[in-house]
N, C-alpha and C positions, 0 to 999 in steps of 0.2 A: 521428690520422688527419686528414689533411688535408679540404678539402670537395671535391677533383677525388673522391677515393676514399670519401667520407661521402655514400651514397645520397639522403642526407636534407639535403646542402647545398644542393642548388638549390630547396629547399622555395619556394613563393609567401610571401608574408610573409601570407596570408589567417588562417593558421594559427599564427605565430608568435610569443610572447612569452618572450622569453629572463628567464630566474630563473638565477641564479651558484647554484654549489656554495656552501651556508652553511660556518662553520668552528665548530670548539668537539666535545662528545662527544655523542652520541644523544642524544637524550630521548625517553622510551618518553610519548604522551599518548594518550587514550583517542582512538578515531576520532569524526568526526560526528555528530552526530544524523543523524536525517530529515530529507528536504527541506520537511517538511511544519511540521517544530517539536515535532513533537505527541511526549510524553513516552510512544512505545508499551513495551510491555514484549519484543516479539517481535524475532530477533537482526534485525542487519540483512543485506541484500542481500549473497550468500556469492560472494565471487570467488578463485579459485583464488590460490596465492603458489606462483608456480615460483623451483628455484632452477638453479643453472649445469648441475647434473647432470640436471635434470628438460628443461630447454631444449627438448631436439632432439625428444622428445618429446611434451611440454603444446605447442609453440610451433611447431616447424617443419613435426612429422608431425602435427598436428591442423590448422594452415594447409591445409594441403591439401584440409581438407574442406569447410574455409567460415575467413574474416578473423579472425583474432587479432589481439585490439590488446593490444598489453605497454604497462603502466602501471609505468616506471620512478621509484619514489620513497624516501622515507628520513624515519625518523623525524621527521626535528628538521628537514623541509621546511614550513613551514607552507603556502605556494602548493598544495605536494603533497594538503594535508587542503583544502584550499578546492577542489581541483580533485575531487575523489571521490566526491561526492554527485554532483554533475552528472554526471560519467563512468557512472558505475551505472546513473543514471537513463536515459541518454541509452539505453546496451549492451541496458538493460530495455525499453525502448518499442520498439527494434530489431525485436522479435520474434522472435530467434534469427538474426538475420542477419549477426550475428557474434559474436564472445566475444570476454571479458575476461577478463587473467589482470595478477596483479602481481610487480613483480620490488626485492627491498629492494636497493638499490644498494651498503650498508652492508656486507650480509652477500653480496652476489653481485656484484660490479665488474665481472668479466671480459667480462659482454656488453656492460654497457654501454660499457667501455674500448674494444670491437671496434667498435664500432656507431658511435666518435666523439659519443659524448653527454656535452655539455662543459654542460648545466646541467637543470634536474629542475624541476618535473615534465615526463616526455617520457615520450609518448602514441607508440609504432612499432607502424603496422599492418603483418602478415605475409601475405602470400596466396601459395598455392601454394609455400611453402616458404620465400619471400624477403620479405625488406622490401620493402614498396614506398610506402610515404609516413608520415606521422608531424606531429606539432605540439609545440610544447613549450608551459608556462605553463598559469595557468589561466584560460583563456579560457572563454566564456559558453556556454550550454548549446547554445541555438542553432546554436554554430559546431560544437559538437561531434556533433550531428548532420548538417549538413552534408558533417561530414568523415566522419560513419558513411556515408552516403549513395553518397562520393566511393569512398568503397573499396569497398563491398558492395552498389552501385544500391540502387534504389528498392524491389526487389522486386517484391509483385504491386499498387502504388498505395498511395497515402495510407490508403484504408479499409480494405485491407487489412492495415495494418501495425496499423491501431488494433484490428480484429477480434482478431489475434494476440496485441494486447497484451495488451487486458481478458481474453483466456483466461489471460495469465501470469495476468494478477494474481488471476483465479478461482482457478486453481491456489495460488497463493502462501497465499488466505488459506486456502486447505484444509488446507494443510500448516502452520499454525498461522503463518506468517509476516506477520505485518500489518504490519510496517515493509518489509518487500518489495511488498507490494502496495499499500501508498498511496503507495509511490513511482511505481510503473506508473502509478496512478489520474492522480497529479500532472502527469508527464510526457505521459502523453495529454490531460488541461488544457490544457496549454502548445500541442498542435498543434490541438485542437479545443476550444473552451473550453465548447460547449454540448453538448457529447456526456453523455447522458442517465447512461448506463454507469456514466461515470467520475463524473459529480458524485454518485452516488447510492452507488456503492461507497466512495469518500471519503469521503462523510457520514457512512456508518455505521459506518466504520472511526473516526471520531474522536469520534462518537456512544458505541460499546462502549470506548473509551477516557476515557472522561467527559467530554470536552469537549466540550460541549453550545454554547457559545456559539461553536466553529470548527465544529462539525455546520451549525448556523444559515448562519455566512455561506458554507460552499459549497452549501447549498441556494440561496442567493439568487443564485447566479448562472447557475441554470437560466432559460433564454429564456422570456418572456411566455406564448409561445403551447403550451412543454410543462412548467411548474409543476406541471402537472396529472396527470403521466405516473405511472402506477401504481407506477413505482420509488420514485420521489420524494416520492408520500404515505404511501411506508408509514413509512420516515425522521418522517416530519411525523407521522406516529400516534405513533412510540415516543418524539420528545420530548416531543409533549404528556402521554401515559401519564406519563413520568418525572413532567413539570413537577407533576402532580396528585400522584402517589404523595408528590413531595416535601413536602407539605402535608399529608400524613394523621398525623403523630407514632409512637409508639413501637408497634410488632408483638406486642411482648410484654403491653401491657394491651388490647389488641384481642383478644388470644388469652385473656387472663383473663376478660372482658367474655362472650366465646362460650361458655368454661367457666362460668360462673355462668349464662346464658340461652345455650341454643344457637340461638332464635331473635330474637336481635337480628343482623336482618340490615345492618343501618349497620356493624357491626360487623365483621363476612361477606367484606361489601361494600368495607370500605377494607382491610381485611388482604387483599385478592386483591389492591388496585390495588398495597398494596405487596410484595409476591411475586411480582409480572411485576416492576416495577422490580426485583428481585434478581435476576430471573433463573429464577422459581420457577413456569415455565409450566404445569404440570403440578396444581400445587397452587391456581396462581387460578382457572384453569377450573373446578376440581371446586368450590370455594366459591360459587362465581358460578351453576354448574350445580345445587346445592344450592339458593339463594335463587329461583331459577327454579322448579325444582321442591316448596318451601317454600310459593311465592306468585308467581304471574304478575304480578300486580296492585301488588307494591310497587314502590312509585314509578311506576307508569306503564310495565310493564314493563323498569324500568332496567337491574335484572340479563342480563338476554339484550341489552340493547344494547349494553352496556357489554361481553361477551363476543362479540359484532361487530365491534367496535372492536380489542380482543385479536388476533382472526384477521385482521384489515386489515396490524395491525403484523408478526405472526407470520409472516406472507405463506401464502399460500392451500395451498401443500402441506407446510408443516409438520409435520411428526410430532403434534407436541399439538392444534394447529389441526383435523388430521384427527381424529385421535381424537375429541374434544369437538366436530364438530358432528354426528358419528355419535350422541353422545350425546344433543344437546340436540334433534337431528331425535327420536328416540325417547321426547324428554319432550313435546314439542310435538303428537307425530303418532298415539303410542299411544293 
């Protein structure tokens, strides 16, 4: 196909960075990580694979309802795995303002041979049935939102688009997908860097991930004057919580310690701090609630502070949080 009859010849060069067909046999390689680094365990960001017979379809008849951008790629592209995180991210932050689908070139040539796509990765947006613009290479995230924009406007504004987003990504982590949803978090970084949301959903996505020292530095990039923002401490409760628990030693002579005196509350007391660190909310509070009820007075009433502290990090309508201040109002009040 020539470029008089190639839709996508008179492209602006804004978009353009031409990559040749490689030569030699496929190579199957695992895809990307995250954009973020962080080794999550949850799959990542699901983009449909259409193929020749799926086309008309995934591709033409779903055009119609809103932009499709077909992500023509191939194994043994490496521009193609450079270009894929960013594309995802960019489709994600979108907020539904258009879709992604991909198409193996390997195993489905025919559109691309129709379409005049003489090198990969190439990025053809559809709307309303037809192509109507495209980029090839991997170009930077930036541009690639740009060109989301070019096809599918703005929608309803910048804060709206970010509103949309952080619901993706609420959703995403609900649906157990954490590597979907610190993509979202990332990608709305990138247009807003002090948006509270994101730095605070990021943190603790890489927080329950164990990396505590990537938790740290996206909290420091929350602005002077909202540090302070009730998202953003409770993050700061649960590394501190870890950083302590991490210093108490072994759970199982703490548990022996309380079988032999069941009131050694030091005892009590660092086996709860390490049981929120596991994850064991259900069982700190009641030991905490115990030393309360045990003794107001040890330590200066430590136990009931320290289960204050608990609910800071739990966030205030937690299931155990609710639970256990029901209880300790009823140790307090009876």
């Amino acid at each position: 196909m020539n470029t008089k009859d190639n839709p996508f010849g008179g492209m602006g060069s804004q978009y353009s960075t031409s990559v040749q067909y490689g030569n030699g046999q496929p190579r199957r390689e695992p895809a990307p990580g995250p954009a973020t680094g962080t080794p999550l365990m949850a799959e990542p960001f699901a983009v449909k694979d259409v193929s020749t017979k799926s086309f008309a379809a995934d591709v033409i008849q779903e055009s119609r309802r809103q932009p499709v951008l077909v992500d023509f790629w191939a194994p043994w592209c490496g521009p193609c795995k450079q270009l894929a995180p960013a594309l995802e991210k960019a489709v994600q932050a979108a907020g539904g303002r258009v879709k992604l689908v991909k198409m193996n070139i390997d195993e489905h040539p025919a559109i691309a041979g129709q379409l005049g796509i003489q090198s990969i990765p190439a990025v053809i947006a559809f709307k309303d049935g037809q192509p109507v613009d495209g980029f090839m290479g991997a170009i930077p995230e930036s541009q690639i939102r740009d060109f989301i924009d070019k096809v599918a406007g703005k929608g309803g504004g910048g804060q709206a688009q970010i509103t949309e987003a952080l619901a993706a990504a609420t959703e995403a982590r609900e649906a157990g997908d954490l590597q979907g949803a610190a993509q979202i978090y990332d990608a709305v970084l990138a247009q807003a860097p002090d948006n509270i949301d994101a730095i605070a959903g990021l943190a603790d996505i890489l927080f329950e991930a164990g990396d505590r020292a990537a938790a740290q530095e996206i909290l420091a990039r929350a602005p002077e004057d909202k540090k302070d923002a009730p998202a953003l401490a409770a993050i700061r409760a649960k590394l501190a919580l870890a950083e302590q628990a991490a210093a108490l030693g072994d759970p199982g002579e703490l548990e022996r310690r309380l079988a032999a005196d069941p009131n050694d509350h030091q005892a009590r007391f660092d086996l709860a701090m390490i049981q929120n660190a596991l994850g064991m909310r259900q069982e700190a509070a009641d030991n905490l609630l115990a030393i309360v009820k045990a003794d107001r007075t040890w330590k200066d009433d430590g136990a009931r502070a320290q289960l204050l502290q608990f609910f800071e990090a739990w966030g205030l309508t937690d299931e155990v949080t609710l639970a256990a201040r029901r209880k300790l109002s009823s140790l307090l009040f009876s």
